[in-house]
C-alpha positions as CSV (number, residue, x, y, z in Angstrom):
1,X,26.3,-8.8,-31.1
2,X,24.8,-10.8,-27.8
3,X,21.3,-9.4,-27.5
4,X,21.4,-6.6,-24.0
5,X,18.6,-8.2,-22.0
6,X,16.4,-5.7,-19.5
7,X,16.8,-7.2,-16.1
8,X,14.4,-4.6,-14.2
9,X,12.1,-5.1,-16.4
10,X,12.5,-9.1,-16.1
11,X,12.4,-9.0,-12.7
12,X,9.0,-6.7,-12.9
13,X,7.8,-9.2,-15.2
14,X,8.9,-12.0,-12.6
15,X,7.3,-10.3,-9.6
16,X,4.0,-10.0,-11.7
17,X,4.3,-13.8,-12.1
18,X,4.5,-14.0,-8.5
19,X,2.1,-12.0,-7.4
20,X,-0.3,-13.9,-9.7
21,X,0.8,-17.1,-8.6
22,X,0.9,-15.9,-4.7
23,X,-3.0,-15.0,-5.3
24,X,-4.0,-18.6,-6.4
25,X,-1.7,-20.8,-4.0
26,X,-0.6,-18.7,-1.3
27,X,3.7,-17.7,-1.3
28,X,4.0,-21.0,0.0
29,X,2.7,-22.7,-2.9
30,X,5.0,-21.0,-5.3
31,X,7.7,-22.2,-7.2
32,X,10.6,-20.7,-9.5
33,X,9.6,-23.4,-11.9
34,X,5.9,-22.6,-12.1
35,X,6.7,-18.8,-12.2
36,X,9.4,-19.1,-14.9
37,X,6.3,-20.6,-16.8
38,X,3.9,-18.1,-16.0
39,X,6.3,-15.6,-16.6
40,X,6.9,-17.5,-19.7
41,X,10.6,-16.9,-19.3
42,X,12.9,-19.6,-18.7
43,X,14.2,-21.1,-15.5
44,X,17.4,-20.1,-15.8
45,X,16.2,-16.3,-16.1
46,X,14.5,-16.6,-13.2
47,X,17.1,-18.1,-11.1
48,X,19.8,-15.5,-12.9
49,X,17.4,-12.9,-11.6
50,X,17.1,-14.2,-8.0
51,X,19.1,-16.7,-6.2
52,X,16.4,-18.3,-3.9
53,X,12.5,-18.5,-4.1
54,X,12.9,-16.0,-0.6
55,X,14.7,-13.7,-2.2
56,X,12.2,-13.7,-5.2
57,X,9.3,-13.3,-2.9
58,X,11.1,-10.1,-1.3
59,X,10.9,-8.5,-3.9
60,X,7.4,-9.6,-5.4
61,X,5.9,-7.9,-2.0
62,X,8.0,-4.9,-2.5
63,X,7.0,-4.5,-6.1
64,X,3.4,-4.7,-4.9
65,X,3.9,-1.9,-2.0
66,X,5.5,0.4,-4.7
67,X,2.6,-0.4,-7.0
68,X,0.3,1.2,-4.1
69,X,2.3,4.3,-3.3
70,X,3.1,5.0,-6.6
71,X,-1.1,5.3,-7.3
72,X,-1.0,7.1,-4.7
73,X,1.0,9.4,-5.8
74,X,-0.4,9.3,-9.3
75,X,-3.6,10.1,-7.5
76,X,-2.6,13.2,-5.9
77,X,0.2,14.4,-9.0
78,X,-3.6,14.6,-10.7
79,X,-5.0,17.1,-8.5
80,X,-2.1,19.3,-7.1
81,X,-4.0,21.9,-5.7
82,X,-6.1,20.3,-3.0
83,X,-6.0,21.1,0.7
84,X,-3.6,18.5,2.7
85,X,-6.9,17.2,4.2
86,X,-8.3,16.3,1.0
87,X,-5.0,14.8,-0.1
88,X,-5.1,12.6,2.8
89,X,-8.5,11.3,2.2
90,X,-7.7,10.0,-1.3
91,X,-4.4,8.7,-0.1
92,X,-6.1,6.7,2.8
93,X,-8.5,5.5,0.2
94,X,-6.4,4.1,-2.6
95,X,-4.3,2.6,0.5
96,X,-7.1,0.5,2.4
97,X,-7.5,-1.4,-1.4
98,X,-11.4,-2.0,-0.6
99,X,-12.8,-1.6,-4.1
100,X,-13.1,-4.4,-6.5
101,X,-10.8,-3.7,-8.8
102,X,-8.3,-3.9,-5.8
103,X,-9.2,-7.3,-4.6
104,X,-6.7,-9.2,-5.7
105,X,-4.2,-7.0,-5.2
106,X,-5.6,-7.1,-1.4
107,X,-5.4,-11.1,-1.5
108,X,-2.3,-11.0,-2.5
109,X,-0.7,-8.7,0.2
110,X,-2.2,-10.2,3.0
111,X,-1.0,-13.3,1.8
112,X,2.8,-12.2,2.0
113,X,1.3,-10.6,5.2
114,X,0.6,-13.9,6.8
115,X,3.9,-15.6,5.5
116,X,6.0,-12.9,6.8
117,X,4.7,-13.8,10.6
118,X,7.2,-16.6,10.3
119,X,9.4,-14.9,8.0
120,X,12.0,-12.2,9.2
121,X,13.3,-10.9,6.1
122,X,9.9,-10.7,4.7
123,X,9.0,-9.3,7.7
124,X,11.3,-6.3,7.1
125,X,10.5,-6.2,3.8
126,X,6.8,-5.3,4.4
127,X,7.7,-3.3,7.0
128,X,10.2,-0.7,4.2
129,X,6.8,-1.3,2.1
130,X,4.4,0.5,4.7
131,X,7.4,3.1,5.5
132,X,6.8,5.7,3.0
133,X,2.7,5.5,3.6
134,X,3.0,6.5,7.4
135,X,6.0,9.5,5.7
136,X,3.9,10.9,3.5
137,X,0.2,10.3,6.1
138,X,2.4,12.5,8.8
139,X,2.9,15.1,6.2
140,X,-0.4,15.5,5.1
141,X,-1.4,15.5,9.0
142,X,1.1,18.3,9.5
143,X,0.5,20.7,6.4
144,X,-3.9,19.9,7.7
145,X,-2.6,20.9,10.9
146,X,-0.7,23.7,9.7
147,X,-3.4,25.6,7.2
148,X,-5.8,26.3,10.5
149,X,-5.9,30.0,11.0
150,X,-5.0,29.4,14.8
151,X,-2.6,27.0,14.0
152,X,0.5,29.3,15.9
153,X,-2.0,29.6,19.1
154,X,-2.5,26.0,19.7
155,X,-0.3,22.6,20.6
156,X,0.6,21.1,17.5
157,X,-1.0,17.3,16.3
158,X,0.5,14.1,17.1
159,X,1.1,13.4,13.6
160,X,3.0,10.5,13.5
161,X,0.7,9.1,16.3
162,X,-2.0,10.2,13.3
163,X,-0.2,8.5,10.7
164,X,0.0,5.3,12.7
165,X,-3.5,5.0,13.8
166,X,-4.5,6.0,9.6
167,X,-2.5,3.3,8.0
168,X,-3.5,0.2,11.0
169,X,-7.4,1.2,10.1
170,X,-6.7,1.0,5.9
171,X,-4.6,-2.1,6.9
172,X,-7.6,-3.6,8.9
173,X,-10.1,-2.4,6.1
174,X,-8.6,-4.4,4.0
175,X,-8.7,-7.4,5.8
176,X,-12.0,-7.4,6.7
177,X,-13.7,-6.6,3.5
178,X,-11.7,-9.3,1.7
179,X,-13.0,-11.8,4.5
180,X,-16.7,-10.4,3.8
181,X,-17.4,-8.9,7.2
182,X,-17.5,-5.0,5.5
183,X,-18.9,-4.3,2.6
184,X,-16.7,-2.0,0.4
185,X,-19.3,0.9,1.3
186,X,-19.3,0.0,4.5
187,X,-15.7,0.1,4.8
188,X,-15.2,3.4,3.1
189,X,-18.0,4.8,6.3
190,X,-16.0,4.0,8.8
191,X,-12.8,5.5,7.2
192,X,-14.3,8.7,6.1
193,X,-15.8,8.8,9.6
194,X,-12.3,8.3,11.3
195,X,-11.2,10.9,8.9
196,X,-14.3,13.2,10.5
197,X,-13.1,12.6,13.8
198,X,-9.4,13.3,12.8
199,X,-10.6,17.0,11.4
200,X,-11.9,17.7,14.3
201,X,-9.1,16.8,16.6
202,X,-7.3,19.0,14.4
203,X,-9.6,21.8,14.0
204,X,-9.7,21.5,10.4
205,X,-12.7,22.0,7.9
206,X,-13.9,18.9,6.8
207,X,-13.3,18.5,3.1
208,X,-16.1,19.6,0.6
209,X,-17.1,22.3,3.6
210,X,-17.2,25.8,4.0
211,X,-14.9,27.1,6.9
């Protein structure tokens, strides 16, 4: 009986290959041949799995957006009964990828980043990446929004204007702590102090304070 092979989870195991590659050469320095051999499958599995090195790396930079909003939302699954505006912190947090143990991760996105400026499809790929982060940062903004005790007596938040603003300060975070101009701590100051700034715009208690 001809063994059933797994192709999602080949094609996982491909896009780790990729990203691994990606974070030591750049996109442009990778090849289906080298990531059949990191991948330590053969070339033909690779090139059953995807037709064209673009079409490989469209869906090694999706595999690496799902990877962050799916800690995400292992983060907040973990803690269900938070306010919205504590939810949003932690989401905001795990998004920016300033920690250490996120570095490479953060290479390796602004990488694909930088490649997609003169890539369309990789373009749209990223941009389906950072779609369900600004979904689920206008939600959080709304239910904050919603939970003030005046919240009927006052004009309702811009949220997605919120939302947009959150996810271009993690996205610049990120960038400018892997460069070395922030510090990680420094980094996570100015987001939790844009977060301050968004409470009060919003009339919401700061988290981890008394209303």
């Amino acid at each position: 009986m001809p063994k059933q092979v797994d192709y999602a989870s080949r094609r996982r195991r491909i896009a780790e290959a990729v990203c691994l590659l990606a974070d030591e050469r750049g996109p442009e320095g990778v090849s289906m041949r080298d990531v059949a051999a990191r991948a330590q499958v053969s070339l033909g599995a690779v090139q059953r799995c995807f037709r064209t090195k673009e079409e490989m790396l469209l869906f090694a930079v999706g595999h690496v957006g799902e990877r962050v909003t799916e800690r995400v939302r292992a983060r907040l699954a973990a803690s269900p009964a938070q306010s919205a505006a504590t939810t949003l912190g932690h989401a905001a947090d795990e998004v920016a990828l300033v920690r250490e143990e996120h570095r490479a991760e953060a290479r390796i996105w602004l990488a694909f980043v930088a490649r997609a400026s003169v890539s369309a499809p990789l373009a749209a790929s990223l941009r389906s990446s950072y779609a369900p982060l600004q979904e689920l940062f206008v939600r959080l903004v709304t239910e904050a929004a919603e939970s003030r005790p005046d919240a009927g007596d006052t004009a309702p938040p811009d949220a997605v204007r919120e939302a947009r603003t959150l996810l271009a300060l993690t996205d610049g975070l990120t960038s400018h702590v892997l460069i070395g101009h922030l510090t990680p701590k420094e980094a996570e100051d100015v987001l939790h102090a844009h977060l301050s700034g968004l409470w009060e715009r919003l009339g919401v208690t700061a988290p981890g304070q008394r209303g």
